[in-house]
Residue frames as qw, qx, qy, qz and C-alpha x, y, z in Angstrom:
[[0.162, 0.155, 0.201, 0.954, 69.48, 67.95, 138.88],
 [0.060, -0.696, -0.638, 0.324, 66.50, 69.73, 140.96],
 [0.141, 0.473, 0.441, 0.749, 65.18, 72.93, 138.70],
 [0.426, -0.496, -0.396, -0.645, 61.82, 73.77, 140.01],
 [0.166, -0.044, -0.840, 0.514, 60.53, 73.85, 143.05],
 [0.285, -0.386, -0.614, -0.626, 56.75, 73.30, 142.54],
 [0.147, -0.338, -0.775, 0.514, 55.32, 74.50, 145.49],
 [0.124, -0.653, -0.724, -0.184, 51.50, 75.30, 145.76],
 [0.145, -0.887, -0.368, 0.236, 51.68, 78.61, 147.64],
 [0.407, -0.381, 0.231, 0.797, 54.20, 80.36, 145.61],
 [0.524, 0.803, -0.068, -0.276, 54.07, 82.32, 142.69],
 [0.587, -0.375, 0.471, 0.541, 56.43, 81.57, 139.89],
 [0.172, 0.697, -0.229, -0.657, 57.72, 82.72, 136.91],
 [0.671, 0.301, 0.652, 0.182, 57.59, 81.32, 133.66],
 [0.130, 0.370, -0.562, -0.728, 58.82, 82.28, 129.53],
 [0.640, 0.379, 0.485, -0.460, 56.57, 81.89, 127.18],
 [0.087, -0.500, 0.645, 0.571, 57.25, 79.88, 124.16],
 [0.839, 0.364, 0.015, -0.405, 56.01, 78.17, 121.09],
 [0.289, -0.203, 0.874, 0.333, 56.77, 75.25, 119.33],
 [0.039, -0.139, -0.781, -0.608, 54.43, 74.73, 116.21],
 [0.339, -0.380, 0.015, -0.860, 52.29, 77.49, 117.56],
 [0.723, -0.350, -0.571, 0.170, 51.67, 75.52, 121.05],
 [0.277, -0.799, 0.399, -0.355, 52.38, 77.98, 124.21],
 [0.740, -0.237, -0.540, 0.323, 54.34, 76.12, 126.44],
 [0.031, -0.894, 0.264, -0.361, 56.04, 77.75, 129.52],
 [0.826, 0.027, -0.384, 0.412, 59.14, 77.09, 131.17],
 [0.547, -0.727, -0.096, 0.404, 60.23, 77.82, 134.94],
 [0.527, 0.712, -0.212, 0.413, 62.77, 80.61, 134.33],
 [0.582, -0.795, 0.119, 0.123, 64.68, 80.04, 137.25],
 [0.601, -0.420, 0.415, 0.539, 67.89, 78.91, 135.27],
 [0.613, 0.677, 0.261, 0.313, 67.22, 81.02, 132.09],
 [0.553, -0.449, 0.092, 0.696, 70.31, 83.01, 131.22],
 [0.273, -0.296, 0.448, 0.798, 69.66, 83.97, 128.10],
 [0.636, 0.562, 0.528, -0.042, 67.33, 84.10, 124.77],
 [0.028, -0.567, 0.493, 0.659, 69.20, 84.58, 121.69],
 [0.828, 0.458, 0.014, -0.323, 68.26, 83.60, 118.18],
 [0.930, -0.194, 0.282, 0.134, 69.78, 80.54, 117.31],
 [0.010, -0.692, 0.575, 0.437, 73.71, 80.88, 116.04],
 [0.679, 0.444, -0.574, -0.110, 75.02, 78.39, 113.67],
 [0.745, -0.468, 0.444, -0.172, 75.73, 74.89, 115.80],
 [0.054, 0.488, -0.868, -0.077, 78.28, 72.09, 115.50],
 [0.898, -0.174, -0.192, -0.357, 76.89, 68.58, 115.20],
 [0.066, -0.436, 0.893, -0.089, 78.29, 66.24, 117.03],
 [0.509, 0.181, -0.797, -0.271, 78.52, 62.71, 115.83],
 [0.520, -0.037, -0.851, -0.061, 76.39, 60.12, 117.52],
 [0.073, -0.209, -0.151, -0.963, 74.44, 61.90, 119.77],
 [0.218, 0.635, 0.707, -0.221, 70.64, 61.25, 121.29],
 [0.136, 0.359, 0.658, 0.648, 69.02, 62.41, 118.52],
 [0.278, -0.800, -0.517, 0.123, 67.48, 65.63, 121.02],
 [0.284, -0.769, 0.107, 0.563, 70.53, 67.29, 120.85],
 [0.501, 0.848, 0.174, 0.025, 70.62, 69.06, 117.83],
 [0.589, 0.467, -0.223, 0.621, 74.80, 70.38, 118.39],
 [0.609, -0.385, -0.157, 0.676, 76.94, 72.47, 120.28],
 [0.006, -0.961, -0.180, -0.211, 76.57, 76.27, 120.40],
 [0.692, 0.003, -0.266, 0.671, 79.27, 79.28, 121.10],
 [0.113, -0.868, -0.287, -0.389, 78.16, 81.69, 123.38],
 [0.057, -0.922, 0.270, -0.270, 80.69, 84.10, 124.06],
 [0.352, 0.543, -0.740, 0.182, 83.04, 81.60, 124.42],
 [0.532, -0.185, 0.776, -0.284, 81.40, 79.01, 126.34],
 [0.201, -0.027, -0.900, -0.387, 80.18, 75.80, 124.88],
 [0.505, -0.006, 0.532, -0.680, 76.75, 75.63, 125.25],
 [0.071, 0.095, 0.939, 0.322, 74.71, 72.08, 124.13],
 [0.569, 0.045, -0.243, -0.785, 71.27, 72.81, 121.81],
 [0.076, 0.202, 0.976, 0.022, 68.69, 70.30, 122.76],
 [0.226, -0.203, -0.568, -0.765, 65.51, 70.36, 120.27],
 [0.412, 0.142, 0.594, -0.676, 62.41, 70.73, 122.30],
 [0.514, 0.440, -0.295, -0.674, 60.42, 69.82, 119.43],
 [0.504, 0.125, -0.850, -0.086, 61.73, 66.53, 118.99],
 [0.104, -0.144, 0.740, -0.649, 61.16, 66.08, 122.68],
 [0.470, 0.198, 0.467, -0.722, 57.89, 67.03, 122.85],
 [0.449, 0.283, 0.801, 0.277, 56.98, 65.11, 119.34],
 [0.326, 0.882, 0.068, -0.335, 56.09, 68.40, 117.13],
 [0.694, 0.618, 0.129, 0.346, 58.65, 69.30, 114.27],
 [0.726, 0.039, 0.030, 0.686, 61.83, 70.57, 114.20],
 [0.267, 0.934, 0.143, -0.189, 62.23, 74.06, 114.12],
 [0.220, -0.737, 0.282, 0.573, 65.29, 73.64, 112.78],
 [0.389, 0.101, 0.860, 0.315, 64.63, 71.21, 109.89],
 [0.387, 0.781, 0.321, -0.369, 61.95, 73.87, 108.90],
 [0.614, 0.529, 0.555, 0.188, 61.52, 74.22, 105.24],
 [0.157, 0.978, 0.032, 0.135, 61.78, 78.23, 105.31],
 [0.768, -0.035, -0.158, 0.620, 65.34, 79.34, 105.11],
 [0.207, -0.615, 0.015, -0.761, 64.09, 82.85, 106.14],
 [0.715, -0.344, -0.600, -0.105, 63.10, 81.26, 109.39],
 [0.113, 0.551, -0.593, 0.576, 64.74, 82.46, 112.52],
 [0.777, -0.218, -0.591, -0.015, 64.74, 79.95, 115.55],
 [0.140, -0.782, 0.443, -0.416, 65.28, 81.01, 118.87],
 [0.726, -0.003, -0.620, 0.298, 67.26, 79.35, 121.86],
 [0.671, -0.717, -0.018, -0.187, 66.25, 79.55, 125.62],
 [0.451, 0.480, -0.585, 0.474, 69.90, 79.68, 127.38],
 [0.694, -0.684, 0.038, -0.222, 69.76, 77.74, 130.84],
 [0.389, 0.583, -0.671, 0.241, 72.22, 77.50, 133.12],
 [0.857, -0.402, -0.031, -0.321, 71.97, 74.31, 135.43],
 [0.747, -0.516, 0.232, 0.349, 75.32, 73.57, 137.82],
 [0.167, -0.716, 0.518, 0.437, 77.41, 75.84, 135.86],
 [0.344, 0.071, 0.773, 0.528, 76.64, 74.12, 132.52],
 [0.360, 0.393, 0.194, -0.824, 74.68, 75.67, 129.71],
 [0.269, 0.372, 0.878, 0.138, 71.95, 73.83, 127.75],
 [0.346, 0.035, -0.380, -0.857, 69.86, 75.57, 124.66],
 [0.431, 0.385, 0.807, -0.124, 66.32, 74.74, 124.38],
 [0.184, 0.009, 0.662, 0.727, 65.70, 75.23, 120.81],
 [0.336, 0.603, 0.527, -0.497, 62.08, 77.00, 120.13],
 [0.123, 0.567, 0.310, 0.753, 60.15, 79.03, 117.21],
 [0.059, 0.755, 0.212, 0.617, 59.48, 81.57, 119.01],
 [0.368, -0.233, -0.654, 0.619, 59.61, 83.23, 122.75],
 [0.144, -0.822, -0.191, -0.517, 57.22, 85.76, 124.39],
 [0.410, -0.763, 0.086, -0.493, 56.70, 87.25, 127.71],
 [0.139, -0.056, -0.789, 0.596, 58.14, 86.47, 131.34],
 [0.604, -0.494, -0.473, -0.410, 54.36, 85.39, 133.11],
 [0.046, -0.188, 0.838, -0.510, 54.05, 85.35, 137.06],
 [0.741, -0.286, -0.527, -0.303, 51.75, 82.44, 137.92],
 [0.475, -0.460, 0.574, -0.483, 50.41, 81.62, 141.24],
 [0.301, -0.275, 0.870, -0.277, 51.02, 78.07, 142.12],
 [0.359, 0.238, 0.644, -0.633, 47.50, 77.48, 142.44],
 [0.567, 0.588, -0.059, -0.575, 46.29, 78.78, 139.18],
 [0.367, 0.277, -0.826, -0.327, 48.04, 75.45, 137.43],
 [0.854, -0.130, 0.159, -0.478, 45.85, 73.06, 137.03],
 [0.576, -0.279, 0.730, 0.237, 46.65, 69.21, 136.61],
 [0.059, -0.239, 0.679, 0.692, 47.49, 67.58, 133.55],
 [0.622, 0.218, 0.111, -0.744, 44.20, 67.19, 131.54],
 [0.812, 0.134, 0.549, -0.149, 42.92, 63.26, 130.96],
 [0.770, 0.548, 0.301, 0.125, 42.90, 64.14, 127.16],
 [0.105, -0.907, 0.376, 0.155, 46.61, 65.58, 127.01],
 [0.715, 0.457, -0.529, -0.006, 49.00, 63.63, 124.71],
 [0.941, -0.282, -0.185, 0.031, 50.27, 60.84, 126.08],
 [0.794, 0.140, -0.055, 0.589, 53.89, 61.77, 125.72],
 [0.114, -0.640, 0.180, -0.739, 53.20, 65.73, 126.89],
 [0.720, -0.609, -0.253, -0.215, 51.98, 64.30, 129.80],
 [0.829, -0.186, -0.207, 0.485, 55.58, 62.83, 130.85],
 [0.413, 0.117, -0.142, 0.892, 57.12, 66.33, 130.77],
 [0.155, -0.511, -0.164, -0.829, 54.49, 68.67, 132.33],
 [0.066, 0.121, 0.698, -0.703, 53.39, 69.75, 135.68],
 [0.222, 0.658, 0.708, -0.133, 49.53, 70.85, 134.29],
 [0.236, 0.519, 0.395, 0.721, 48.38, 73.85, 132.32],
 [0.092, -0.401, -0.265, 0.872, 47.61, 77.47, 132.93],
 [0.278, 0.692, 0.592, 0.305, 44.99, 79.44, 131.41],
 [0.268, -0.355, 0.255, 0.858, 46.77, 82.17, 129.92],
 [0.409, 0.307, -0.086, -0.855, 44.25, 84.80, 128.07],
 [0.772, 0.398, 0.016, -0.495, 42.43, 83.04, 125.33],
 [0.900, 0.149, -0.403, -0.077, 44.46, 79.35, 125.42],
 [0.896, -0.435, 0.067, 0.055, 46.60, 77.15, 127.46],
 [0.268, 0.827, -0.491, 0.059, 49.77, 76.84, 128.36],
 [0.947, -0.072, -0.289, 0.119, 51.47, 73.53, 128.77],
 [0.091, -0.838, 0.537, -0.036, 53.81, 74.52, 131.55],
 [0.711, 0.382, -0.544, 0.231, 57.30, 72.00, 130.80],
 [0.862, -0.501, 0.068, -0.036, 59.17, 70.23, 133.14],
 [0.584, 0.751, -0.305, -0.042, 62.22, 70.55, 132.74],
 [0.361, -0.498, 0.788, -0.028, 64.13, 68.14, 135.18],
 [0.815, 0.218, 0.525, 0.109, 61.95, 65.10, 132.99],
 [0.496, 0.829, -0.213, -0.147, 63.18, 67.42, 129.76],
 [0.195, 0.817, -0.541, -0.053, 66.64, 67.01, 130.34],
 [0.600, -0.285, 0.738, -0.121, 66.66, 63.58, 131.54],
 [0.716, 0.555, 0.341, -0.252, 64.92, 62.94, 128.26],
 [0.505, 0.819, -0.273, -0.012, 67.41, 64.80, 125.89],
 [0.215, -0.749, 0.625, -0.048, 70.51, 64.01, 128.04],
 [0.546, -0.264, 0.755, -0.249, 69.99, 60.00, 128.39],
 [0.731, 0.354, 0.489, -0.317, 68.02, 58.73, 125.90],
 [0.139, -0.458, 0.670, 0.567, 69.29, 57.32, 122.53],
 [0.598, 0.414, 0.671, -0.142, 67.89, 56.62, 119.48],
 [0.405, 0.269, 0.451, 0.749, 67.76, 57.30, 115.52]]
C-alpha cells in the first residue's frame, strides 16, 4: 500500500492535526473527508487501534485511533462528554479508513526540503511512524507516515 511519495524536490501537502495538543501532519493525498466523528460499531476482537466501524453515506468505513498508535490518549475514551472528536476520511485502493483525531486545522504546502529528519531526542515509538518534522510558525510538526500507520493499526494485535 504506497501513500506518499517522499520526494525531496516536491512540494506537498499536508492536514494539520492534533492529538493531545501535538501538531502532527498527514500527506493528504488520500484524504476524502473530515467529519466529526459519528457514532461507531465495535467490532469484537479487533487490534486494539481500531476503535469500530463507521457509516459514511453508506459505505463502511474502519476508525483506527491515532492516539493509541502514536501512544497519547484516546480521544475517544476522553472524560468530557461535551467533547467532539474528529475523523480524517482516507481513501486507499477504494477502501476507507478513519484516523480518529481531537482536532484538525489547515491544509499546509511544504517543500520537500523544509522537513527535516527525525530529531535524536524524538520518542522512540514516534520515530517508527514519521518522516521528520517541519517548523510550522511557533512549533513543530511531526509529519506521520502513514504507510508504517496502517501497517501498525491493520496487523498488529494486542490487549
Amino acid at each position: 500500500m504506497q501513500l506518499m511519495n517522499h520526494n525531496p524536490n516536491t512540494k506537498d501537502q499536508f492536514i494539520s492535526i492534533r492529538i493531545q495538543n501535538v501538531l502532527f501532519g498527514l500527506s493528504v493525498q488520500h484524504v476524502q473527508d473530515v467529519i466529526y466523528t459519528p457514532k461507531m460499531s465495535t467490532v469484537p476482537l479487533c487490534p486494539v487501534t481500531i476503535r469500530g466501524l463507521l457509516n459514511l453515506r453508506g459505505r463502511i468505513v474502519t476508525a483506527i485511533d491515532l492516539g493509541i498508535i502514536l501512544d497519547l490518549d484516546s480521544a475517544v475514551d476522553s472524560s468530557d462528554a461535551n467533547k467532539s472528536v474528529m475523523s480524517v476520511i482516507l481513501d486507499v485502493n477504494n477502501e476507507l479508513y478513519s484516523f480518529i483525531v481531537d482536532s484538525v486545522g489547515e491544509v499546509i504546502t511544504i517543500d520537500s526540503y523544509s522537513i527535516e529528519k527525525k530529531p535524536s531526542n524524538l520518542d522512540e515509538r514516534w520515530k517508527q511512524f514519521t518522516f521528520g518534522v517541519y517548523r510550522y510558525e511557533e512549533e513543530l510538526m511531526v509529519i506521520l507516515d502513514e504507510n508504517k500507520i496502517f501497517a501498525e493499526a491493520l496487523f498488529k494485535t494486542g490487549s
